[in-house]
N, C-alpha and C positions, 0 to 999 in steps of 0.2 A: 773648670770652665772649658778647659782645650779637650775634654772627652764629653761634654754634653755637645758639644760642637761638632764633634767627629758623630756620634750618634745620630744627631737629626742630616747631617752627611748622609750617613747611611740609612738612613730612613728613605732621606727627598731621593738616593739611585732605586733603591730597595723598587720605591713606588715606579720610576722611569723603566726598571725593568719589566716587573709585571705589566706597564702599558702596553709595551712593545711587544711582548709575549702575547697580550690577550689578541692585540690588533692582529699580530703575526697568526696566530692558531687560527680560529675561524672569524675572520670581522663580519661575515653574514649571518654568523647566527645574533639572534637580540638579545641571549643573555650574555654573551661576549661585550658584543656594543653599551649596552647598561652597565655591564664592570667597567667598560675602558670609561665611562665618563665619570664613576664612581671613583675607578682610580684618579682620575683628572684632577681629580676636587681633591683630592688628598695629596698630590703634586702643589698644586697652588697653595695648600695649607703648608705643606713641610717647608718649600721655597719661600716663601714669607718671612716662617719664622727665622731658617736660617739665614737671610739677608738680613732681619732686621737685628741677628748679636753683631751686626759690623755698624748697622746707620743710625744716625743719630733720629733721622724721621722716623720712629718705630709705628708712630701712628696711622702714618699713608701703607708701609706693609702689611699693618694689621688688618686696615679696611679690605686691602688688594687679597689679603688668606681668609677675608671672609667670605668668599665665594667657595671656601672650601671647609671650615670648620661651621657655618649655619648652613652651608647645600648639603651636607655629607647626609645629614639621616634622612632626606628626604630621597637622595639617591640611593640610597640603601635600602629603603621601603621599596625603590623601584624593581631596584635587583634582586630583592626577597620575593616579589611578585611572579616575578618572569621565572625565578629558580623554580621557588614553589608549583609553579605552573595554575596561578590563580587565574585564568583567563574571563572570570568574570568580572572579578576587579578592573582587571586592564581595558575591561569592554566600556566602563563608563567614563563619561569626559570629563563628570566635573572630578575625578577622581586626578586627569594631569592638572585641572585647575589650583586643586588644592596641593599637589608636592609641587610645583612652580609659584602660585603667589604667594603662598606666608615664604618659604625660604627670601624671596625676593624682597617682600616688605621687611623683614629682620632685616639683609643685607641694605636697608634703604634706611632704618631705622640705627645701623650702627654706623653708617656712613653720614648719618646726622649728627651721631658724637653722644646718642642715647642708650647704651649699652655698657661697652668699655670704655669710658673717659678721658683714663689714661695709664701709664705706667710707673709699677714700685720698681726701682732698680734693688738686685739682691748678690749675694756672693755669687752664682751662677748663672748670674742673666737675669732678663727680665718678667717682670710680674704684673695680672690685668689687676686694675682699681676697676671695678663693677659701679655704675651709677646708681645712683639711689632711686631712679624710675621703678616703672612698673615692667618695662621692657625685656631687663633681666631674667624676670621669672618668668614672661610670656616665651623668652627664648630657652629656659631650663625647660619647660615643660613641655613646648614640643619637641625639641631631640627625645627625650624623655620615653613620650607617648610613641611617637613616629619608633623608635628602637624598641619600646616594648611591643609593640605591635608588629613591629618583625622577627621576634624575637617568638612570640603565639605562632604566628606563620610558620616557622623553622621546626620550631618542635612538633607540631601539629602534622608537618609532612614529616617527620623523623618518622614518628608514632605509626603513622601511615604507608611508610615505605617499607616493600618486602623484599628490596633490594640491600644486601647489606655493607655495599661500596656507598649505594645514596647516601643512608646512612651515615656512614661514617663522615662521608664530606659533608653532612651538614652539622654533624657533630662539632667538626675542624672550625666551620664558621661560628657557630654560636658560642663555643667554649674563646676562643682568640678575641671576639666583639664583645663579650661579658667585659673580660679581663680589664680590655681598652676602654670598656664603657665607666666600671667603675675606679679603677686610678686616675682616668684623665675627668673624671667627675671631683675627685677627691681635691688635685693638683691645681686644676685650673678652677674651681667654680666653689667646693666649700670651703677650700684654707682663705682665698682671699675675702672670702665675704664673711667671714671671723677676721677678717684684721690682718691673716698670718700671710708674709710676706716672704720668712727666710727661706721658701722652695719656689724655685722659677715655674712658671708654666710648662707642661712635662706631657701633656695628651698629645701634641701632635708625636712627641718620641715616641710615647707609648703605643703609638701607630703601627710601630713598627714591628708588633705581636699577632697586629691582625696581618698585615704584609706576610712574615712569617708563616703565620697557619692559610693564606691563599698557598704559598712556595708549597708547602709540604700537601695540599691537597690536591696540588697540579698533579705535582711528581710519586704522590703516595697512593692518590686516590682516582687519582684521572679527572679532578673538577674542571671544568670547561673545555674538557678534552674527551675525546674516545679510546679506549685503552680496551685491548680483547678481553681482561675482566669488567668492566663497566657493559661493551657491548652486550657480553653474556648476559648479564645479570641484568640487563635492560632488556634482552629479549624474551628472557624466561620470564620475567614480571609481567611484561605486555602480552604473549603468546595468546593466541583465542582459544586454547584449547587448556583445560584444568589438569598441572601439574603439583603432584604430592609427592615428594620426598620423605621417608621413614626409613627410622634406622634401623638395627640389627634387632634389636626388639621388640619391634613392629610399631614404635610407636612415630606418631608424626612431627619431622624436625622441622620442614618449613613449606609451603604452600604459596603461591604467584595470587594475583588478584582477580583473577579467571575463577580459581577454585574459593574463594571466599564469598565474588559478587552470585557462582553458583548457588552454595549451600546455606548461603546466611547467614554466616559467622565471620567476628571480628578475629584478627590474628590471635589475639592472646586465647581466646575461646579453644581454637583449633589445636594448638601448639600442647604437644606433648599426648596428644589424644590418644588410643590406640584405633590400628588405619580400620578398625572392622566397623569402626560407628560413622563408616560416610555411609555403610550399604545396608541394606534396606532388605528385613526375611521378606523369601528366602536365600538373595543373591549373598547376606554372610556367611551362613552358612559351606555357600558353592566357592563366595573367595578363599575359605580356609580348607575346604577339601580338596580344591579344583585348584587355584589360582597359588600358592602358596607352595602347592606340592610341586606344580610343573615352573614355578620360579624358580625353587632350590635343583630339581632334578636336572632341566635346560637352561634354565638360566635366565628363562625371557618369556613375557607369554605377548602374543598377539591378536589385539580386535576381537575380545571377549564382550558379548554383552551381558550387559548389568542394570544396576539400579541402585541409584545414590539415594539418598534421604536426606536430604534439607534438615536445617536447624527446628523449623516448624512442624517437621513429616512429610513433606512432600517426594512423593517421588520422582524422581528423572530419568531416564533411560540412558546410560554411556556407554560407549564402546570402549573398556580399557585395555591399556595397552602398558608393559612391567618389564622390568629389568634389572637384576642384578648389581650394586654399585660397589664397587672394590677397594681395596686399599692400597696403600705402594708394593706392599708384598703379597696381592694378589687372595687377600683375607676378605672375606662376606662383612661389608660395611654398612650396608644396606639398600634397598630398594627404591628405587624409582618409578610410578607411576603419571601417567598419563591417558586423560579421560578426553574423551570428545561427545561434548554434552549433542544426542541424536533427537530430540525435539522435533526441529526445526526439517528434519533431514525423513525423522517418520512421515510430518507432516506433506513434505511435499509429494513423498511415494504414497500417501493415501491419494492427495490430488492427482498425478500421472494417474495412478490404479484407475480413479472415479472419472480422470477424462479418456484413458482406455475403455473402461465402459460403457461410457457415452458415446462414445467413437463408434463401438463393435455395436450399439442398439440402433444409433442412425443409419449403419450401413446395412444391418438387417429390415432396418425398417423400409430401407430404399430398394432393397433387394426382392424385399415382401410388393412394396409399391409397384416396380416394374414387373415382376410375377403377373399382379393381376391387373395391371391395363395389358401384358403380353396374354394373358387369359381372357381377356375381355375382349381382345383384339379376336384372337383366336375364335371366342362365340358367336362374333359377330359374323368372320368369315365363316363359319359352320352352319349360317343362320342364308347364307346368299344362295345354299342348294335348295334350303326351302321355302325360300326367297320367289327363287325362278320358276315353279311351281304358280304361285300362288298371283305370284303379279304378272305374269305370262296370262292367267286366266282375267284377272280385273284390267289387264290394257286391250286384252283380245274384245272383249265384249263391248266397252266403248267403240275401239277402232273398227268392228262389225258396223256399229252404229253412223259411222262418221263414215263408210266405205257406203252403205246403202243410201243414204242421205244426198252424198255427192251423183251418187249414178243415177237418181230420178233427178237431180235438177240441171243434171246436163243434158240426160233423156227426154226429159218432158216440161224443163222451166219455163215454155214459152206457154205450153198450158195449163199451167198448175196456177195462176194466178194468185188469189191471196193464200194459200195452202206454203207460195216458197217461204215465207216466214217462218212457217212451225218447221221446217228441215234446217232453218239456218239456228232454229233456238235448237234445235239434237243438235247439231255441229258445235254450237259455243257449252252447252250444260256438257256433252264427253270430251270436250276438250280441258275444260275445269276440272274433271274427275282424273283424266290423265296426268293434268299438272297439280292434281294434289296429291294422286299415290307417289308420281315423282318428289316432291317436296317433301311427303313423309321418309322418304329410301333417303333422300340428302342427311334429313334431320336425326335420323338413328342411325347411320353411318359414320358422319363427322364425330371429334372426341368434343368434347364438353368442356368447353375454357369459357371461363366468366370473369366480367367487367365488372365486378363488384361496386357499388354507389347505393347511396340512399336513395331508395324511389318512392312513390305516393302511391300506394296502391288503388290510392279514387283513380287518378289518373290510365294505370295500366289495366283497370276494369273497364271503364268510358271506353279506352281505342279496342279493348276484345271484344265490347257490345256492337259497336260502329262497324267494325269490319266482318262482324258473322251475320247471314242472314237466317234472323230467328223469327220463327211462325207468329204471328200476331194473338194465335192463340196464348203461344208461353209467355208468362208475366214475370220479370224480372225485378226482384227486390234488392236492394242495396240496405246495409246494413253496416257503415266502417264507421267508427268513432274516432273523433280528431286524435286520441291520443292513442290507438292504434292503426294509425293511417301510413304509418311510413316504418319498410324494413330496409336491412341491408343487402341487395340482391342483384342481379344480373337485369334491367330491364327485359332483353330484348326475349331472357329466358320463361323471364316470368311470366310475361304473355304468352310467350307460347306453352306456358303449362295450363296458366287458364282458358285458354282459347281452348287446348283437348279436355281441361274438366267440362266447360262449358257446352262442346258438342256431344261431349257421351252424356250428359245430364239432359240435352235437350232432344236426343235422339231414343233417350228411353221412353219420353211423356207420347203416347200415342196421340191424343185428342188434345184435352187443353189442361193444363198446368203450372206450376209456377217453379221457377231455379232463385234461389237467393244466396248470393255472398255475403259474408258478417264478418268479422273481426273481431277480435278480442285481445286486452294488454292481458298480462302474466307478471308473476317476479321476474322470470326470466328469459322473455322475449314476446311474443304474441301469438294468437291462434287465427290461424285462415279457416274458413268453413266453406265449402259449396256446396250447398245441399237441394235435392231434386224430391218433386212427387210422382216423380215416374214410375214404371214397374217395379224397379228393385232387381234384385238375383237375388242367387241361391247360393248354399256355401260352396259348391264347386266351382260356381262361374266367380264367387269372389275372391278363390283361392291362387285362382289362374288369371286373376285382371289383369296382371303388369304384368306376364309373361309374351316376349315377341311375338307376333304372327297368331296370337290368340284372339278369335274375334266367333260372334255367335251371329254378327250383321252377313247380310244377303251380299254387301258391295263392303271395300274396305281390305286394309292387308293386316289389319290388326296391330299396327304399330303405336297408335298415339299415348293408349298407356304405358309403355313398354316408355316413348320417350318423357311423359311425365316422373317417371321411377327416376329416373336417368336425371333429369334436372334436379329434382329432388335431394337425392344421394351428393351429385357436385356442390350442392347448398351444404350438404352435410344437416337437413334438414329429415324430419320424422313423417311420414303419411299413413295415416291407417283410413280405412274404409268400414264405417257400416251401416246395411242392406240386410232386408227380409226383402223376397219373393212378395211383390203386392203392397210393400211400405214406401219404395220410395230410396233414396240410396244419400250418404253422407260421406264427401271426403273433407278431410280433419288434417292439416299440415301444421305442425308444428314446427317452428322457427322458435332453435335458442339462439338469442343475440350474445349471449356472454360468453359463447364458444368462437365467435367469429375474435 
């Protein structure tokens, strides 16, 4: 009696120490915090039973430790959780509902007096009488389920761990919770429900095995602690880069979880391999002539590239990297590599490569761009010597006109009577002639920036007929269809393109004639038409139509086609022209809309 007493003694400090330990070590990590409440519960169960070998109340003790022998598997699941690192369990709620209400209804259910009833006194103490409910076996079967299921949990990350300290600590717990699972199953739960009375209740003692293998896992294994083997072996497991260890005869001893989640393979798959079946011809071939020879000769090779091959055959590209691994006496123990899986790392140097190139085409392209408006600029200036030539002679001739005009109506206006009229209409027609060849010199001068908008082109036809004066002889047809009525264009341009087709089409017709504009939809954008019965040209005079200062008229500086071409091209629009000598002349603009 006086050494089961002294036992559950050292059981109920055993547990008081490991609280104080676990609180002490880290209490902000949460699997610290879930042991220390796990210990708690197993505090409250040893102190129970040791107060109650002295009191006569054994039944108020019993209720008060069963906050600690029906919590305990539920808190154990919890710490199975957090160890394991199941964090999608922990993520669901009803999951804390279920380890907090059933322990609590059992604890509510035995504090009703529907469980353990009462007590068989024995030669070493006391023994539960189990009720004859149903409650009993509702409480056998979740410790039961809740331990087997942490018990899957345990072994499942054993299996899984390439760490061989995890490992072992989890070895330490599951082999120490077996032991306590099944004697304090044995003690407390099938001797008295057969009757058998002469062995006192003996699980919470028995506790004191799993207490034991936490002690030895602290101190042996680093459990809930960091220990520079633990750190190691945690950092090699996690590293983002795939490391393979292989011994002395090349074969593979262990591999991190980098190099498994790489190649496809499960640990046991990998294990004992020989190392030439990661790589992939012809890079095996190159590991055992290249990589093997300069390991043994230096000792170490560096940022080789290669090519692993996957469980499936896939290829990878890594950069491996070797060395040498020793013994105490300096003996070839084996090799150590490490890969750095380049994927990810190709992938980005193609992207730099492809926006360097796109980079070096836009700066060419911009380079090409200002070239030729600085070329364009340049033809223009080249175009002002034969400029001064040519509108030197078309403003002389007017201004002749406007000089003689004025000097008979200063000379003779008091007798010229109804005659000053026809001097004042010379004065206003060369003065219109002046400010059209100047309007043309602005218009082919300025650069060509466009306000881009949808326009109606019934409308920008209406204001070029409105504002040209066209001989009553020429008959003007319209011909725009509602669904080729409207592009995407510069207004102010586009009249002024049609206004120059308008007056070279109306300038060709000698006598009487007709000009018509038509329209037409496309797949891909529309067709402009203005077409004349006028003379026509020839293939030289059509070769040279949009060339500057080209002109075959008596008056005129030859610019208006020259500024058609020119809107045209800023539209990034198409114009062809054609003309027989005697037929009659057709320009043809094409507008793609799906280029805009």
């Amino acid at each position: 009696m006086i050494y089961l007493q002294a036992v559950r003694y050292i059981v109920f400090l055993n547990f008081v120490f490991l609280l104080v330990f676990v609180i002490r070590k880290k209490h902000k990590s949460k699997l610290n915090r879930v042991t220390a409440f796990f210990v708690f519960s197993m505090i409250i169960w040893s102190l129970s039973i040791l107060i109650s070998e002295f009191s006569e109340n054994v039944i108020l003790w019993l209720n008060i430790g069963a906050v600690g022998w029906i919590g305990f598997p539920s808190l154990f699941l919890c710490q199975t959780c957090v160890l394991t690192e199941r964090k999608k369990i922990l993520q669901k709620k009803f999951i804390y509902i279920v380890l907090i209400l059933i322990p609590s209804f059992l604890i509510y259910m035995q504090w009703s007096g529907n469980m353990i009833e009462s007590f068989e006194k024995c030669l070493l103490g006391w023994n539960n009488v189990w009720s004859d409910s149903i409650w009993p076996t509702v409480y056998f079967s979740y410790y039961t389920l809740f331990l087997f299921f942490s018990f899957s949990l345990l072994n499942k990350y054993k299996n899984q761990a390439v760490s061989v300290y995890r490992k072992k600590q989890v070895m330490t717990i599951i082999y120490s919770v077996i032991i306590v699972f099944l004697l304090g199953t044995v003690t407390d739960v099938i001797l008295p429900r057969r009757g058998i009375y002469s062995i006192p209740t003996m699980a919470s003692a028995f506790s004191v095995i799993w207490g034991i293998g936490m002690v030895y896992g602290i101190y042996r294994y680093g459990f809930l602690s960091i220990t520079p083997e633990t750190a190691a072996s945690d950092i090699i497991y996690s590293m983002a880069d795939a490391l393979i260890l292989c011994n002395f005869e090349g074969n593979i001893v262990t591999v991190n979880k980098t190099t498994l989640s790489l190649l496809g393979y499960s640990r046991q798959e990998i294990i004992g391999k020989p190392s030439s079946v990661l790589f992939k011809e012809p890079h095996e071939e190159l590991f055992r002539e290249t990589i093997l020879v300069q390991l043994v000769n230096q000792g170490s090779v560096r940022k080789k590239d290669m090519a692993f091959q996957t469980k499936r055959g896939k290829v990878i590209p890594v950069n491996l990297s070797g060395s040498i691994v020793r013994g105490s006496r300096g003996e070839m123990a084996g090799v150590l590599y490490i890969a750095r899986d380049m994927r990810e790392i190709i992938k980005k140097n193609k992207e730099v490569e492809e926006l360097y190139k796109h980079q070096a085409n836009m700066r060419e392209k911009l380079i090409e761009a200002k070239m030729k408006e600085k070329l364009k600029r340049q033809e223009k200036l080249a175009m002002i010597g034969r400029l001064t030539g040519s509108v030197g002679h078309e403003v002389r001739t007017p201004l002749s006109s406007i000089k003689n005009a004025i000097y008979y109506l200063k000379k003779y206006g008091s007798e010229l009577g109804g005659r000053s009229g026809e001097y004042l209409d010379i004065l206003s027609k060369e003065v219109d002639h002046i400010q059209e060849i100047a309007e043309s010199l602005m218009d082919f001068s300025r650069s060509t920036k466009l306000d881009i908008q949808e326009v109606r082109i019934t409308e920008v036809v209406d204001e070029v007929i409105s504002s040209l004066k066209i001989e009553k002889s020429i008959k003007i047809v319209k011909n725009i269809p509602p669904e080729a009525d409207r592009v995407n264009a510069d207004f102010v341009k586009l009249k002024q393109l049609l206004e120059n087709l308008f007056k070279n089409s109306c300038q060709s017709i000698t006598e009487t004639g007709k000009v018509c504009i038509k329209t037409e939809k496309t797949n891909s954008g529309i067709i402009m038409v203005v077409e004349d019965t006028g003379e026509g040209m020839g293939d030289e005079m059509r070769s040279r139509l949009f060339d500057p200062l080209y002109t075959t008229k008596s008056t005129g500086v030859g610019l208006g086609m020259a500024i058609v071409k020119d809107i045209v091209d800023a539209h990034k629009w198409n114009i062809k022209v054609e003309s027989q000598k005697g037929t009659g002349t057709k320009f043809i603009i094409i507008v793609e809309e799906n280029e805009k």
